[in-house]
N, C-alpha and C positions, 0 to 999 in steps of 0.2 A: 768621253770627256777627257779623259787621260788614258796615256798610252806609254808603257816602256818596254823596249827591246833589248836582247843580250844585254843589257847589266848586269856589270861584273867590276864587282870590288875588294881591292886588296889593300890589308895594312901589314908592312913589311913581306914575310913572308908568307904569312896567315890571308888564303883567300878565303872573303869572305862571302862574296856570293859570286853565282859562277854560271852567270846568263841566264839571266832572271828576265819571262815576258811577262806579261801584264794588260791588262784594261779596264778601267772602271767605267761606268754610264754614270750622269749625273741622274741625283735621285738615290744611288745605292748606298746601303750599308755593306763595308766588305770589311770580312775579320781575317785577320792574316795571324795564325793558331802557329803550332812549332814547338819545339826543345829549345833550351836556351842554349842560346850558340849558333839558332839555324839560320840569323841574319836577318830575323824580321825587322831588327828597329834599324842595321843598316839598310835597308831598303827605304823604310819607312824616312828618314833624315834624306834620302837621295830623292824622293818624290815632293820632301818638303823644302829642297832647295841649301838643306843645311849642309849637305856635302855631295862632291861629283865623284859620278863614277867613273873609274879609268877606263871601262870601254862599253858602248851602246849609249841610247836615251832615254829619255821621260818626256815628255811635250803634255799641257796643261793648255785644255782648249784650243789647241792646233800652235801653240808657244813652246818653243824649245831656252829653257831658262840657260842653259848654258852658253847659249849665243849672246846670253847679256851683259853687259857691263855690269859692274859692284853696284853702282845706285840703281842703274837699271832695272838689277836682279834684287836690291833690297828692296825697292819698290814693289817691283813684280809679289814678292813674296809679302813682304804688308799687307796688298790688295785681296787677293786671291786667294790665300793659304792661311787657315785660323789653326791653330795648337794646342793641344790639353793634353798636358802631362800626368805621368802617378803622382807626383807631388806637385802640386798648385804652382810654385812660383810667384806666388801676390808680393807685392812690395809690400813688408808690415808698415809701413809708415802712414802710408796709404787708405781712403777707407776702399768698402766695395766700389762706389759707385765711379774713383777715382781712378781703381787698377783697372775695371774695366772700359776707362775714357785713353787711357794712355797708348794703341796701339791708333785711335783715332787722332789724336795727335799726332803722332810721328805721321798720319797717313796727312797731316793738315790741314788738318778742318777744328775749328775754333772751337771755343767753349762753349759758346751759345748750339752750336752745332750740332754736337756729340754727347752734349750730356742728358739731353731728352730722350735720344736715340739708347742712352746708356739705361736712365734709368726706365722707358719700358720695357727694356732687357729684363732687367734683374726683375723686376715684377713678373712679366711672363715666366719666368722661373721662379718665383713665389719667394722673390726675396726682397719684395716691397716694403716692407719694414724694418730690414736690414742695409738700407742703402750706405748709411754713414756713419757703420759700424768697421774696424781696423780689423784684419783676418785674425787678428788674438782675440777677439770678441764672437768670433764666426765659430761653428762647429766645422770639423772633416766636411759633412756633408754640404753645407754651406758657403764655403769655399774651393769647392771644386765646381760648385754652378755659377760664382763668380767667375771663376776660371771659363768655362760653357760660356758666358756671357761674353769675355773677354776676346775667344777665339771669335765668336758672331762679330761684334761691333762693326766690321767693316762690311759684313755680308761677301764673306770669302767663299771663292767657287767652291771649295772642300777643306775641310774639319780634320786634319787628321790627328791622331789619337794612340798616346802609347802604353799600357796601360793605366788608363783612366781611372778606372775603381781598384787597382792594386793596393791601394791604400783605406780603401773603404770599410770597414764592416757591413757585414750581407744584407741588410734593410736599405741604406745609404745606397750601397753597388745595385741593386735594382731598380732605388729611387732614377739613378743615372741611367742608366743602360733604356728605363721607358724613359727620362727625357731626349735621349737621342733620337729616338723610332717615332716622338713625338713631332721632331723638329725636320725631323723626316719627311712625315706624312704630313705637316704646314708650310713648311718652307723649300720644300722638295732639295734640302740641304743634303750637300754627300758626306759622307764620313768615311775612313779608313781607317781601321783601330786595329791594332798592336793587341794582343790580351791572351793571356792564358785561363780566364774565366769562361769555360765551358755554355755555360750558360747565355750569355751575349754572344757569343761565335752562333751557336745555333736559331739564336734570333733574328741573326746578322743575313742579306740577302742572299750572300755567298760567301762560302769558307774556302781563302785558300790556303793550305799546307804546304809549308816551308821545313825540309830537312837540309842540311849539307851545304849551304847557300844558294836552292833552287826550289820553284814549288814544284812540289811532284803531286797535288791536289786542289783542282779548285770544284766544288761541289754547291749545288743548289739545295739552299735551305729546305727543310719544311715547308715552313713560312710560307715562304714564298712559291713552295710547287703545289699548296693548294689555292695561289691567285689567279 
């Protein structure tokens, strides 16, 4: 479902990654592991449209987003591509049900629309009772399944993910890590996650290893090599 060739990116003099190949299948969980520095989250922003590589591609269900126009490409990226950060990013002003209606808006779909869409979201994430509650009211853990939700709302081909529970404490980070493999195995949702938590890499369908801005490792899970 995605595919990227020699990606290679520099800022200033500092290259940062140095023909970087790639492919994910939809359906998979794929953990992209590393030392800080090895270029995983500039990959990670280049496959999510946030920044172009100065040489090779990414193509996203046979779309090459670089060939697009600015609205084209913010569209493209709206639709297709959901985001969850180590830090949430919720609008405080905002309650749950609201931050996660906002990406349905910009996508143009009405009130009436997106807000049923929104809140059986947040219930399927067991935050049914929290719908119109402001992220000062939310715990860590709670607001970063808002966030979960926020990336869903448009039902985007792929979730990508930088570390997610970086911010977690270790009950909350595993609360997360099984709702991903959950959304997985229901919504045959992909994910690409960014993470230095050992633990979700090894969960994850395939670990690939990033040093020096290349991967020199992509390995089949456990998991997944007794299916």
């Amino acid at each position: 479902m995605i595919f990227g060739e020699g990606i290679e990116k520099s800022y200033g003099n500092l290259q940062v990654l140095k023909g970087v190949d790639f492919e994910v299948k939809k359906g998979e969980i794929v953990a992209i592991v590393g030392p800080s520095g090895a270029g995983k989250s500039t990959l990670l922003h280049i496959i999510g449209t946030l920044d172009n590589p100065d040489k090779g591609s990414v193509s996203l269900e046979g779309i090459n987003p670089a060939k697009l126009g600015s609205k084209s490409l913010a569209d493209f990226r709206n639709k297709h591509i959901g985001f969850i950060f180590q830090f949430h990013h919720l609008l405080p002003e905002f309650t749950a049900i609201e931050n996660v209606c906002i990406p349905g808006y910009i996508n143009g779909k009405s009130k009436s629309a997106i807000q049923p869409i929104a809140k059986e979201l947040l219930i399927e994430l067991g935050l049914g009772d929290r719908l119109n509650h402001k992220p000062s009211e939310l715990s860590g853990g709670e607001q970063q399944r808002v966030a979960v939700a926020r990336a869903l709302i448009n039902k985007p081909s792929v979730i990508l993910a930088d570390e997610p529970s970086g911010n977690l404490d270790t009950i909350n980070a595993r609360e997360l890590h099984k709702l991903f493999f959950q959304l997985r195995d229901r919504f045959q949702q992909t994910f690409i996650i960014v993470t230095h938590n050992d633990e979700l890499a090894e969960m994850a369908n395939r670990k690939l290893v990033m040093r020096d801005g290349k991967i020199v490792e992509g390995v089949v899970s456990k998991s997944e090599a007794l299916i």
